[in-house]
KEKE-3310 file (N, C-alpha, C; in steps of 0.2 Angstrom, whole numbers, plus 5000, padded with zeros to 4 digits):
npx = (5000:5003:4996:4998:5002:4991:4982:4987:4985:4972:4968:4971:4968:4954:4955:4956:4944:4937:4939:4937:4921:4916:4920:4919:4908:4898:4890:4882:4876:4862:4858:4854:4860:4875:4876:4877:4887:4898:4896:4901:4913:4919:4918:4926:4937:4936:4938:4953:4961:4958:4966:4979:4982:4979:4991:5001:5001:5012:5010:5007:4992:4980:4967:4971:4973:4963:4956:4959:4957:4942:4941:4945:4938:4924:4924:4927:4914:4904:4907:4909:4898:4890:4899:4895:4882:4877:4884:4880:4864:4860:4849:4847:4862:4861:4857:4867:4873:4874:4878:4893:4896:4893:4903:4912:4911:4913:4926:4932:4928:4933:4949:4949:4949:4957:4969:4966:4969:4984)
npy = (4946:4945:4955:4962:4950:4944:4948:4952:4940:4935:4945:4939:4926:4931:4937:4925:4918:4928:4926:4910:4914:4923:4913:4900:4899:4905:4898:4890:4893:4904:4919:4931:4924:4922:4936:4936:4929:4936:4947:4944:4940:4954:4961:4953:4957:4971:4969:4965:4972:4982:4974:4975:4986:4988:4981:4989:5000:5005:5004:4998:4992:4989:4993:4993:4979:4973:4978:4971:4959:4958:4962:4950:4941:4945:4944:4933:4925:4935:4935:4920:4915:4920:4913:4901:4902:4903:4890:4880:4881:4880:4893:4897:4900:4912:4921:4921:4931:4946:4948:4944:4956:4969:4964:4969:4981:4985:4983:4992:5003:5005:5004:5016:5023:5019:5026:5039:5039:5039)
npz = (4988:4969:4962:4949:4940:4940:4935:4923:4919:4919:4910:4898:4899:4895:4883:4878:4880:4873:4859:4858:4859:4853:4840:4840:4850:4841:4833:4840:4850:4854:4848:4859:4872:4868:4869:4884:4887:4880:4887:4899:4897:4896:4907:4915:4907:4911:4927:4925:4922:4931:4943:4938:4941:4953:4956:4950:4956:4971:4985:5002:5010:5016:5010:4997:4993:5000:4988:4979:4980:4981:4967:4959:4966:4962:4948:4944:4952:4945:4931:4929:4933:4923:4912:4915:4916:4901:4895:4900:4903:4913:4922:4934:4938:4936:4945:4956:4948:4951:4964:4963:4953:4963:4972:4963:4961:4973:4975:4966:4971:4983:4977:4973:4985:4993:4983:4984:4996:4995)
capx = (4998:5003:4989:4999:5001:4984:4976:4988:4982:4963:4965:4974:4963:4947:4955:4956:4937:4934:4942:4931:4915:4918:4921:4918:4901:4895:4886:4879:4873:4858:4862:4856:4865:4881:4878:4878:4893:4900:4894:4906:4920:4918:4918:4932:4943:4939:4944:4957:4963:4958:4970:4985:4980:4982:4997:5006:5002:5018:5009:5005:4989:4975:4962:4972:4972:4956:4952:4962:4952:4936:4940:4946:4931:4918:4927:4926:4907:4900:4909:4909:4890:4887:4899:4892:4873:4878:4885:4876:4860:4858:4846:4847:4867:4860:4855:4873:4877:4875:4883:4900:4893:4894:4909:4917:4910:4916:4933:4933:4929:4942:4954:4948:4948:4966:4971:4965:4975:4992)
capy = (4943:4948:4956:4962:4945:4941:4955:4949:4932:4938:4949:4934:4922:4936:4935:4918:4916:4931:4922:4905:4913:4925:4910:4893:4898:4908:4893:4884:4898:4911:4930:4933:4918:4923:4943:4937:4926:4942:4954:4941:4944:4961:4964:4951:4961:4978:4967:4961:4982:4986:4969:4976:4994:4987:4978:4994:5003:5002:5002:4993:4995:4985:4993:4991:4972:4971:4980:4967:4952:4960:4964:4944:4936:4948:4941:4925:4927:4939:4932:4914:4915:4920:4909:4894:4898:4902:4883:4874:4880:4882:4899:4898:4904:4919:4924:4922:4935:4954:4946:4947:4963:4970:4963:4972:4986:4987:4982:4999:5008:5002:5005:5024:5026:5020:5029:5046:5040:5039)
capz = (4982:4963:4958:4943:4938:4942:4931:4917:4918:4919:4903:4894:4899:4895:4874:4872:4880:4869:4855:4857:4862:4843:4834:4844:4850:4838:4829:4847:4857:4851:4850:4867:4875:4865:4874:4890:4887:4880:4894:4907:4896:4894:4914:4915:4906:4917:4932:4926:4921:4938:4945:4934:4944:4960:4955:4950:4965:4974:4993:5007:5009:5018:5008:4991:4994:4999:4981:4973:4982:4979:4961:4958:4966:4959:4942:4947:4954:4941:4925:4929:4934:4916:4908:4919:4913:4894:4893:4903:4902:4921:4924:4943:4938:4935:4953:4960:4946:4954:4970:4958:4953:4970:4972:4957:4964:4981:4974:4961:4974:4987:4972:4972:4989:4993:4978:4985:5003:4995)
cpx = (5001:4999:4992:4999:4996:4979:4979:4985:4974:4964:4967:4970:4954:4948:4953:4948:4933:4933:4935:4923:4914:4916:4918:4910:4895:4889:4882:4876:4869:4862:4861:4859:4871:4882:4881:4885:4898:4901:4900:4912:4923:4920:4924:4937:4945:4942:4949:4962:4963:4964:4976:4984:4983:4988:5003:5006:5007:5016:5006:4999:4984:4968:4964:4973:4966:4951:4953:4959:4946:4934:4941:4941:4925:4919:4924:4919:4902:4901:4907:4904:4887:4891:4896:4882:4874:4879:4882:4868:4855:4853:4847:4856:4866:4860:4859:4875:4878:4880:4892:4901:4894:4901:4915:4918:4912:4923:4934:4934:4934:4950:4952:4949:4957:4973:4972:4970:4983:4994)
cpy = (4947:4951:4959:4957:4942:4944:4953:4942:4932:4939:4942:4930:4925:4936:4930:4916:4921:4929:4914:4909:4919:4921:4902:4892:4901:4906:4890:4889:4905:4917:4930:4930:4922:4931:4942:4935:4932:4947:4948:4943:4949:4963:4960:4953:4968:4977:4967:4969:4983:4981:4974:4985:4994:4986:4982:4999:5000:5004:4999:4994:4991:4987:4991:4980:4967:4970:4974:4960:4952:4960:4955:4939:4937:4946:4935:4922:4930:4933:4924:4912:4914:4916:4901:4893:4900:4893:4877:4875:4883:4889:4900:4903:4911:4923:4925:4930:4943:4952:4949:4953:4970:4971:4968:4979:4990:4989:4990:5003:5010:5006:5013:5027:5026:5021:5037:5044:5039:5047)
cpz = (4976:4959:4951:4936:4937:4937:4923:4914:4916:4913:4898:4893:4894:4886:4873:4875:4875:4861:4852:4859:4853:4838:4838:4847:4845:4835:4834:4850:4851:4852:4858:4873:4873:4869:4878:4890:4885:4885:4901:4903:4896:4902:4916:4915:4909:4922:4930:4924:4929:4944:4943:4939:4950:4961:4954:4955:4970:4983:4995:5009:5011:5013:4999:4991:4993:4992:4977:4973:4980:4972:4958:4959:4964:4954:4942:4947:4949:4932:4923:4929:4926:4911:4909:4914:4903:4891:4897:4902:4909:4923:4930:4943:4940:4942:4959:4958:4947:4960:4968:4956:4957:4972:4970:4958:4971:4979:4969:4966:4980:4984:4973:4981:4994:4990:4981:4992:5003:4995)
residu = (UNK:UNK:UNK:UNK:UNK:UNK:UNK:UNK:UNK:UNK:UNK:UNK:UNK:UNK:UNK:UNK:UNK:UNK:UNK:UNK:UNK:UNK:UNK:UNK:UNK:UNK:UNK:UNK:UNK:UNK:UNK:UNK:UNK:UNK:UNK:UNK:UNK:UNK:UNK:UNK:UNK:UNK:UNK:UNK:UNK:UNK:UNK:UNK:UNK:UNK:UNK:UNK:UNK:UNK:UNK:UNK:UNK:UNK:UNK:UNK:UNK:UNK:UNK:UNK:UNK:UNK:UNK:UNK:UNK:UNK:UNK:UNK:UNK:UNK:UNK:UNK:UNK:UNK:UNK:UNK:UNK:UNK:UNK:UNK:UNK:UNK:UNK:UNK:UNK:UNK:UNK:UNK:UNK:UNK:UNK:UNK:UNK:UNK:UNK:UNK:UNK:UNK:UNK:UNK:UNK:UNK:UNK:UNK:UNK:UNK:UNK:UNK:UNK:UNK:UNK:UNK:UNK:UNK)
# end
């Protein structure tokens, strides 16, 4: 997989949700609503740094792969979670959201760990 490509597309995508949730929710969504929607972007855009990491790592690397899986569905799972309960309203969202979290977490460290074995 491109996880270069992947990590670009994450940060790209992570502006223009930065962008509408700045200016497009600002009037719809309370402050603390507007946070959390914030706080997904915000970890979005670390994955998507640590995608663009693995991506430049030029080895083969079972565990740099894994990081790069880990770090795309913790995104996916963590971010989503909180963009899901910002807009819709859903609270139960929230309960997925350390799962992603975890995720994110695993995969950073993955990233450090097949970093130290090159």
């Amino acid at each position: 997989m491109n996880f270069l490509s992947l990590g670009a597309g994450l940060a790209a995508l992570g502006v223009i949700l930065g962008a509408f949730g700045a200016h497009g929710l600002k009037n719809v969504l309370d402050a603390p609503m507007l946070q959390i929607f914030e706080t997904g972007v915000r970890y979005q855009m670390y994955s998507a740094f640590g995608l663009i990491a693995v991506g430049l790592v030029r080895t083969e690397s079972p565990l740099l792969s894994w990081s790069g899986w880990l770090l795309l569905a913790g995104t996916v799972v963590f971010s989503g979670s909180l963009y899901g309960l910002t807009l819709t309203g859903l609270r139960k969202l929230g309960m997925i959201t350390p799962l992603g979290g975890l995720m994110m977490i695993a995969g950073w460290i993955l990233l450090a760990v097949a970093a130290r074995a090159r």
